[in-house]
Structure formats: C-alpha cells, structure tokens
C-alpha positions as semicolon CSV with decimal commas, in nm:
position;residue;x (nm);y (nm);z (nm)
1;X;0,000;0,000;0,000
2;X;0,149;0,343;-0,085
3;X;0,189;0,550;0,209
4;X;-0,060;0,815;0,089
5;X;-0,319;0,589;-0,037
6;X;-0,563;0,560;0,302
7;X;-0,661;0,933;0,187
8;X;-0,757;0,901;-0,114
9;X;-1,095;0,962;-0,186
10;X;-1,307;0,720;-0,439
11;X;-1,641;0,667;-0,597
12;X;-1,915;0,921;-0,540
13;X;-1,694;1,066;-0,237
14;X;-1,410;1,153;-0,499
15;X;-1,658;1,296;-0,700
16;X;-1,825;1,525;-0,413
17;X;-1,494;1,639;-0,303
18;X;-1,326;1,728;-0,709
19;X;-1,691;1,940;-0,750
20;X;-1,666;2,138;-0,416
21;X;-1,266;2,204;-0,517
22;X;-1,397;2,325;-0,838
23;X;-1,673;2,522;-0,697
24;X;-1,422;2,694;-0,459
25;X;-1,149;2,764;-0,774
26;X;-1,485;2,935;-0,936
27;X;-1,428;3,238;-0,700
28;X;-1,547;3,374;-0,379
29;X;-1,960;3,297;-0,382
30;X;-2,022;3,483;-0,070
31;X;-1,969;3,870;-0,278
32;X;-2,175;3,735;-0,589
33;X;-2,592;3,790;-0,651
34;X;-2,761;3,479;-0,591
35;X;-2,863;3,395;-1,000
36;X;-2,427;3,365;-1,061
37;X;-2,403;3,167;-0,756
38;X;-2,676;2,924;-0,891
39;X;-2,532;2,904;-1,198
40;X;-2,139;2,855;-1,088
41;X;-2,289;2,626;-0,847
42;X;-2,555;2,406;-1,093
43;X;-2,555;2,558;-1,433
44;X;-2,164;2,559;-1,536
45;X;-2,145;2,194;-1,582
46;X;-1,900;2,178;-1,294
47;X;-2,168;1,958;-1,047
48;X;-2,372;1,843;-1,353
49;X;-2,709;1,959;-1,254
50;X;-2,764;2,187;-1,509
51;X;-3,171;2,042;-1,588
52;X;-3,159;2,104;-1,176
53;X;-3,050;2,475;-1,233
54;X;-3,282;2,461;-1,501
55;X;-3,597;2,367;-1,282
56;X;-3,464;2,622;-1,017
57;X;-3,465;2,930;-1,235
58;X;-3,837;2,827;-1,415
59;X;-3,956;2,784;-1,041
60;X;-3,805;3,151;-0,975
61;X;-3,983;3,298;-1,297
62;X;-4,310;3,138;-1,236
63;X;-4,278;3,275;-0,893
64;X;-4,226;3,655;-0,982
65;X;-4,509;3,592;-1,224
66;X;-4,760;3,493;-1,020
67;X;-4,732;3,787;-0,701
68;X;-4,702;4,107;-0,722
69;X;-4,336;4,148;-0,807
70;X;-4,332;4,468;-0,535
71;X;-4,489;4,247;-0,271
72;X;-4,284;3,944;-0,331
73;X;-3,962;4,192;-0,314
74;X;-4,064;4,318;-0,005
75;X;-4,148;3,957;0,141
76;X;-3,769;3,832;0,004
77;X;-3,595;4,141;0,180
78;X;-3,746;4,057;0,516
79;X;-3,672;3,644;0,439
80;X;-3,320;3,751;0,376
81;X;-3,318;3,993;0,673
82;X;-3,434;3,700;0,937
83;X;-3,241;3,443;0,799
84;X;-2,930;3,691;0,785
85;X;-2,851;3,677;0,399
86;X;-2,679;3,975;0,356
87;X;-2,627;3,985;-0,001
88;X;-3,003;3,891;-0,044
89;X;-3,095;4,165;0,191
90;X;-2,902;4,426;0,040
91;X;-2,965;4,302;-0,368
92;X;-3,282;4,448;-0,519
93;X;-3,528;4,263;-0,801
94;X;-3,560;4,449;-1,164
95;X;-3,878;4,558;-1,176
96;X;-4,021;4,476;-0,837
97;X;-4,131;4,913;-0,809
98;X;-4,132;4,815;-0,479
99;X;-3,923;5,163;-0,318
100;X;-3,558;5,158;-0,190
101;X;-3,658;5,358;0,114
102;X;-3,942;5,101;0,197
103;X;-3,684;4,855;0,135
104;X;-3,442;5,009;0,356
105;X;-3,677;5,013;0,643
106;X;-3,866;4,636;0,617
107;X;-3,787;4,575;0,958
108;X;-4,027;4,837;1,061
109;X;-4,277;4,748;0,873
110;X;-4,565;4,688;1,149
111;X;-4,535;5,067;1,209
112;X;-4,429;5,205;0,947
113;X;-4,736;5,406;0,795
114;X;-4,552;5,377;0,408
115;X;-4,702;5,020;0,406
116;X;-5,027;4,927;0,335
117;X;-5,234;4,671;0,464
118;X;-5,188;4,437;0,244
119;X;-4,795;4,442;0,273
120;X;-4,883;4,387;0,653
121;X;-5,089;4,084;0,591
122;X;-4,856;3,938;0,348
123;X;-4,556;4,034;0,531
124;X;-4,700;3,870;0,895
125;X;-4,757;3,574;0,726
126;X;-4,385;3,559;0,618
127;X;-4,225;3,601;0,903
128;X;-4,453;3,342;1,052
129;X;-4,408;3,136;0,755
130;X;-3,989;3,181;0,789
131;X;-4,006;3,127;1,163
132;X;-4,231;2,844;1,209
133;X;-4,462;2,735;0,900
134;X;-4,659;2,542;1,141
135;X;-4,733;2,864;1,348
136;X;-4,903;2,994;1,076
137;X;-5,275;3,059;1,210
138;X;-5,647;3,115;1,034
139;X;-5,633;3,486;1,145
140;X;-5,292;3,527;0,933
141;X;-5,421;3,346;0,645
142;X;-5,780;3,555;0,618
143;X;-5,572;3,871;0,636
144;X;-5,346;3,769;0,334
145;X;-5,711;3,618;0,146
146;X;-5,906;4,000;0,208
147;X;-5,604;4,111;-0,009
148;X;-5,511;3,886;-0,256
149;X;-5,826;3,661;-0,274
150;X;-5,829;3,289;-0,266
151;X;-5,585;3,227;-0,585
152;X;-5,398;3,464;-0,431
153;X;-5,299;3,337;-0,123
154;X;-5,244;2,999;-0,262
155;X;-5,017;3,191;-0,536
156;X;-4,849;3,395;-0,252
157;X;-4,761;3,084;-0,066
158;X;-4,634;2,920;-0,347
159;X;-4,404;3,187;-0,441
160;X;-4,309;3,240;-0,112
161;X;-4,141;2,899;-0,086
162;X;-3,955;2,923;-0,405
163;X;-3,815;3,248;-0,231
164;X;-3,766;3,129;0,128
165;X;-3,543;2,789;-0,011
166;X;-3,359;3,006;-0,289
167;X;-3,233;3,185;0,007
168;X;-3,169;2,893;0,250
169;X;-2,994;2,724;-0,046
170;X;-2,762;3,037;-0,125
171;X;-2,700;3,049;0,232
172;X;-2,551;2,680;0,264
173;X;-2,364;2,718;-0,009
174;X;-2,172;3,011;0,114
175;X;-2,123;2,794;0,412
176;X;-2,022;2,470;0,256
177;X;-1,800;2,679;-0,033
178;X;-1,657;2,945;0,210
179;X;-1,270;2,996;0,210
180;X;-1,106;2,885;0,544
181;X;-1,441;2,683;0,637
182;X;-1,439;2,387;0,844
183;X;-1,446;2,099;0,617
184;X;-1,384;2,381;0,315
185;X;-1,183;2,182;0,042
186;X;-0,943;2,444;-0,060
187;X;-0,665;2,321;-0,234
C-alpha cells in the first residue's frame, strides 16, 4: 500500500470532493448575486445539474409571475433579513417598483405608515411562515385572502417557498463553499 493511499478519496466521495474544489477555484460565492451563484454552483457543468438549475430558475420565474413582483420583493428582503442573507438583503429585483426607502426600512414594517395593509398581511404571514410554517394561524391566512383573494394566497404561498429555499440554499452554499471553512476543500 502506498503510504498516501488511506486518503484518497473514491467513488461518489471523490466525486463530491473534485466538484466542491472546483466550486471553490470558481471564486469567492459569498460577494456574488444569488442567480451567478446558482449558476457557478448548478448551471456551469462543474456539479452536472444543469436540468436542476434549469428547474430552479423556471420555479423563480413562475414565482415573480404569479405575485405582485413589489410584494414578493418586499417579502424576500425581510426572508433575507431573518435568515441573515446579507447579499439577499441588500440586492434588489428588476422591476419589483417596490421603493428603496421602503426597502431600507422592512424591519419596521408593522409601524411604518408607508405600508399598506396588504404588505402587513402578506408580510406577517412571512415572518410566521420563515419562523415556524406550522405557526401559521387562520387569522394570518384571512388577512393575506381580504387582499389577494383565494388564488392569491395559494399563489403567494407558493411563491413564497420558491423564495424562502432560494435563500436557504444560497446560504448553505456560502457555508459549505466558504474559504477557510471547516471541512472547506481548498486546495
């Protein structure tokens, strides 16, 4: 046995460790918007999941096509916010119209008289939604339905969750690709 040959890695290990060196040769992910991540990360070729990055970014479209693209922006700042994404919560959506300074102060938003009711409703049910889906009670649910309607709410919630794990996602992946992170396979 050759003195280096208890670390080598085979099989689908080898494989898992040769795409997270490549991943990590890609650049720094933790500086970049969330669309290059999920394409250095799936898309390239470098993992092979590019009909995975595929379904990802239809998910996304049919997402911002479905809400309000201001409401939805407002509801991904404050995901981002809780779930401290940084680069989320500072990046802003083309064509959401939803306003920087409204933006800027999301974390206000129960008092803040710039939003309206129905960013309330929709944005109570996200934080209960991020926190604890299960929390999620009638109440919060009838005030997102007396804005959006029934095909609405279901639309909201669906979005919501493309959204929410887009987020979660970017945020293990800065994890699990970061430079000098435990278990980081920099070369």
């Amino acid at each position: 046995m050759r003195p280096d040959a208890r670390h080598e890695r085979v099989g689908p290990v080898a494989t898992v460790v040769e795409q997270r060196r490549t991943i990590v040769r890609m650049g720094a992910l933790g500086t970049m918007p969330t669309d290059t991540v999920l394409d250095r990360v799936l898309g390239t070729g470098a993992t092979g999941h590019r009909d995975v990055h595929a379904d990802m970014t239809a998910a996304h479209d049919a997402a911002w096509a479905a809400v309000s693209p201001r409401l939805l922006e407002l509801c991904r700042v404050r995901i981002a916010t809780m779930l401290g994404c940084e680069v989320e919560a500072n990046a802003r959506t083309a064509d959401s119209d939803a306003p920087a300074e409204l933006l800027d102060a999301i974390g206000a938003w129960p008092t803040d008289h710039r939003f309206e009711a129905a960013d309330r409703a929709c944005l109570a049910f996200t934080e209960h939604y991020v926190i604890d889906v299960a929390s999620v009670d009638d109440a919060t649910v009838a005030a997102v339905r007396d804005h959006l309607g029934d095909d609405g709410v279901q639309s909201f919630v669906s979005a919501l969750l493309v959204v929410e794990q887009r987020i979660r996602l970017r945020l293990m992946w800065d994890r699990l690709f970061a430079a000098g992170a435990p278990g980081s396979m920099e070369d």
